[in-house]
N, C-alpha and C positions, 0 to 999 in steps of 0.2 A: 950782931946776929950773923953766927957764920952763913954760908952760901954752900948751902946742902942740900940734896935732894931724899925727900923723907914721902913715902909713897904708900897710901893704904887705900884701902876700898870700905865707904863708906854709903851706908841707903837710906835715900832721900823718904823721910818719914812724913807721918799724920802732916794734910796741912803746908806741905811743901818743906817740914821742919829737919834741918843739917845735925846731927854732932857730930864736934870736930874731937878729933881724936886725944884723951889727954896728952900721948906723948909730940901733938903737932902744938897743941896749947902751950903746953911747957915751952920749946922751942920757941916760939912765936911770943911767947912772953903775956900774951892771952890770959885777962883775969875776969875773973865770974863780974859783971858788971861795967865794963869796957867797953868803950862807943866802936863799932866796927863801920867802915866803912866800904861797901859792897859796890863793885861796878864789873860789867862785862866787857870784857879788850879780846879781840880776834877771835872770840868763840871760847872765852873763859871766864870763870869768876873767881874775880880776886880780891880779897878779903885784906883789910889794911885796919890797924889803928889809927884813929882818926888822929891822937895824936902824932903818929908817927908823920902822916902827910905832914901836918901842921910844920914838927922841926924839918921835913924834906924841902918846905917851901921858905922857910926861915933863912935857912943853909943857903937857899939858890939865891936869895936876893941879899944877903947879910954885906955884898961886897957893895952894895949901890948908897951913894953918899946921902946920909938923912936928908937932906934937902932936895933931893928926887921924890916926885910925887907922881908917879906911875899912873893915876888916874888923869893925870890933868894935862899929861904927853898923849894918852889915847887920846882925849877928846879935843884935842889941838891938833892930831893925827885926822882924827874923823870930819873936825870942820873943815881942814885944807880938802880933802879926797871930797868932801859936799862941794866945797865948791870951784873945785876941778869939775867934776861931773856936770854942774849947773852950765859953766862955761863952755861946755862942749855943743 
């Protein structure tokens, strides 16, 4: 997706209901039926395919060797800082 700025003026309808403009859809690759997923950052909203996150998140940890289990480091993380804290 190139890295363009595409700029319209758009009125929040019935209901609190958006349409996003076709030619920001096209772009954005936006199809009738597409899990969107909606969050507010520094006083905006911004609008992502859910799948898109999904391979965003794929990419960032694709380097870590299968045998990392990312959950089982936090909570070996969290029971040492328990009982740090306990020992204090």
């Amino acid at each position: 997706m190139p890295n363009t700025t595409i700029q319209t003026e758009v009125q929040l309808g019935p209901q609190g209901r958006l349409v996003i403009p076709a030619p920001l859809r096209r772009s954005l690759g936006f199809e009738t039926g597409d899990n969107l997923i909606v969050r507010m950052e520094e006083g905006r909203l911004i609008l992502e395919k859910a799948e898109t996150i999904k391979q965003r998140l794929k990419s960032r940890f694709a380097q870590l060797p299968a045998t990392t289990h990312l959950a089982d480091e936090l909570l070996a993380e969290r029971r040492e800082a328990a009982k740090r804290e306990a020992e204090e």
